[in-house]
N, C-alpha and C positions, 0 to 999 in steps of 0.2 A: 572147100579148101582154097585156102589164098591162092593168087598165079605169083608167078617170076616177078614180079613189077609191083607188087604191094607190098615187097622190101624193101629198104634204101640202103642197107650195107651189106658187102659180102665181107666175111670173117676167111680170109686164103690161107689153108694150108700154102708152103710153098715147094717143098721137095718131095717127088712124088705127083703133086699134083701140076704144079707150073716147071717145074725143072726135073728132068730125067734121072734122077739122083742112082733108079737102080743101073744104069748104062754109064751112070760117072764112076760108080761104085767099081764097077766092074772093068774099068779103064783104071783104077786107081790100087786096084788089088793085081795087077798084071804084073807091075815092076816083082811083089811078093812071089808070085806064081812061075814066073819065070827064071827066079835066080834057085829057084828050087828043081824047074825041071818040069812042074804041077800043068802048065799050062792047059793040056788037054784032060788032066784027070778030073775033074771037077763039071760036074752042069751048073748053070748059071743058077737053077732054083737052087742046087745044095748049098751053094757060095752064098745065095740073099738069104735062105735062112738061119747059115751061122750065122750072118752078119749081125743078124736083124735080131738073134737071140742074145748075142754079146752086148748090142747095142741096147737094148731093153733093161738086160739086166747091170749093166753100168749106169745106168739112167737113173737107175733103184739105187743104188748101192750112192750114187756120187751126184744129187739131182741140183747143186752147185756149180758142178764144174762145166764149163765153157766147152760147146760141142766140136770146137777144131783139137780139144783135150783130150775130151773123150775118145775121140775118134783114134788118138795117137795111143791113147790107153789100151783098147783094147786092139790094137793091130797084134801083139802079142798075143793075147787068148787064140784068138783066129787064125794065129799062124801055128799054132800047138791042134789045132784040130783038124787041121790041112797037114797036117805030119811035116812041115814047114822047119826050117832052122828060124829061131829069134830073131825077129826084124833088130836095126841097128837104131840108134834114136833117132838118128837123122834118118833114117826110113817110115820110123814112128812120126815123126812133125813134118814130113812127104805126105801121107795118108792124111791126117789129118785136116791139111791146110790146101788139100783135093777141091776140098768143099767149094770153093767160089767159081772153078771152073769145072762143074760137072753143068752140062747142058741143056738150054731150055726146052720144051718139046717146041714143033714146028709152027703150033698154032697159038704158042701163049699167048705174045707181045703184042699182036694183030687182035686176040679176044679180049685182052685185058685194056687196049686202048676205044675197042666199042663198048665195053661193060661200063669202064668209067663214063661213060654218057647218063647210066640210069643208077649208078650207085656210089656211095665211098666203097674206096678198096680201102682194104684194112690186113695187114700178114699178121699173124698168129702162127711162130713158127719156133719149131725148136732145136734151131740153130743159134749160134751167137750174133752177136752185133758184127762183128766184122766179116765172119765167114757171109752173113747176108750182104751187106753194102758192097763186096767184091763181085758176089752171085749179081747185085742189080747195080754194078754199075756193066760189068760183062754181058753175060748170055739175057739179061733181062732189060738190056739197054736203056739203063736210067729211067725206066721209067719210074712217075711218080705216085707215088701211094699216099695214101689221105692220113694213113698211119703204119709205125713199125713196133713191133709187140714180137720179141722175143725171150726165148728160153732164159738168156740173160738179164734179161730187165725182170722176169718175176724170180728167177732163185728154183725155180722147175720144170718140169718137163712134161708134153704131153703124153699119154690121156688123163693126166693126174686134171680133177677138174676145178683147182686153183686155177688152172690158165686160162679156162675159161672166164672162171666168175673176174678174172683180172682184166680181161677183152671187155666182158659186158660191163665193168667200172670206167674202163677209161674211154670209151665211147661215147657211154651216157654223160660221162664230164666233157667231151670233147666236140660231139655233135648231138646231144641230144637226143640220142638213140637209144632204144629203149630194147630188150633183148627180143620181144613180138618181131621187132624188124630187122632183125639179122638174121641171115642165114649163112651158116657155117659151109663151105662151098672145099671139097677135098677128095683124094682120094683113098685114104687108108680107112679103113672100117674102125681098125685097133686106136690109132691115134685120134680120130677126129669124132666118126659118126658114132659112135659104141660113148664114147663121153657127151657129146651134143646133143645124145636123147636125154640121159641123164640131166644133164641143165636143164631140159624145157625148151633148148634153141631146134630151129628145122635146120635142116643140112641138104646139100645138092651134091649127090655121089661123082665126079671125073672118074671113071670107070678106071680111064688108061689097060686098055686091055692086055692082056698077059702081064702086066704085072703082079710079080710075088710077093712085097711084101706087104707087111698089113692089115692083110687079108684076114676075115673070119667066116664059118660057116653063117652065120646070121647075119645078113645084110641088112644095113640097116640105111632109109634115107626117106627123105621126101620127095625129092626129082635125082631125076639120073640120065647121064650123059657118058658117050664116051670119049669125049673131050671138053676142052675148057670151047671150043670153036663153035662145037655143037650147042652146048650152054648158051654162046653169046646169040649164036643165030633164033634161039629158039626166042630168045627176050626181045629181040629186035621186031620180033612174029609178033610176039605178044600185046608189044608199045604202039605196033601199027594198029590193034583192032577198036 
């Protein structure tokens, strides 16, 4: 089997696996929870797998519309399952537009400035164009990616594996990169690695421990970490030998 270093591009999930999305999520469902009374009735796992069910299935239903939309779309479903009163619209485009300031984890920006040493970074993300550029000019501190590839720019959503074959087109126009050398680098099973086998690309699991969503019983990957930090260190091992 190939090592870490006989890729030249990582293919970044970004929420989830660089940005704490389920801890933003869950700071941005509080104002709903608390005008209701909810705050303590709910654990955090039953909160991320409504969310994450809502979210799925508006994905399906609307794989068009713009993720700071969607997001405002279904705050309504989610608040009908939470026995919630109907969020107001201006509660609906609050939730939605969360998105740029939910938080990066501890060791993103420090991994992702020693990875860009041995590869293109590349996002594959399926957010919008704006909710990202707010995400990395904030918690992701401008840093610069080699490429941006979102939900918006193909018209779908992941694990639909359009968005792959659309990563591994505009790569190969861009740097020459052929899909043998990418590796799809994430943490969601559901969104990333569960479609990356399906294309033929390898993938590097970000564990991010206890996180809920995503998840499937069938793990699927080629290397695995539980963090983006642990990743970088392990490459940096590998480039020394």
């Amino acid at each position: 089997m190939a090592g870490l270093t006989n890729f030249r591009l990582l293919s970044f999930d970004v929420y989830g696996t660089l940005i704490d999305w389920e801890t933003g999520l869950m700071i941005a469902l509080q104002p709903l929870l608390s005008k209701n009374d909810k705050t303590d009735t709910y654990t955090r796992k039953e909160l991320l797998e409504i969310y994450h069910h809502h979210e799925a299935s508006q994905q399906q239903k609307t794989p068009d519309l713009s993720y700071c939309d969607l997001l405002a779309t279904i705050l309504s479903h989610i608040a009908a399952d939470l026995k919630c009163e109907s969020p107001t619209e201006a509660e609906n485009k609050a939730f939605g537009d969360s998105v740029g300031k939910w938080p990066a984890f501890p060791d993103t920006v420090d991994a992702l400035r020693r990875l860009a040493k041995h590869y293109k970074l590349v996002v594959l993300s399926n957010v919008d164009r704006n909710s990202f550029s707010t995400t990395n000019a904030g918690p992701l501190q401008k840093f610069s990616f080699d490429a941006i590839i979102t939900a918006q720019d193909i018209g779908n959503y992941k694990p639909s594996l359009k968005n792959f074959e659309f990563m591994l087109e505009k790569v190969n126009e861009k740097f020459s990169i052929g899909k043998a050398q990418v590796l799809q680098t994430a943490q969601s099973q559901f969104h990333d690695h569960h479609p990356a086998k399906k294309m033929g690309i390898k993938s590097c699991w970000i564990v991010r421990p206890g996180a809920e969503m995503g998840n499937r019983e069938e793990e699927i990957f080629d290397w695995k970490f539980d963090t983006l930090g642990e990743m970088a260190d392990a490459v940096e091992k590998e480039a020394q030998k």
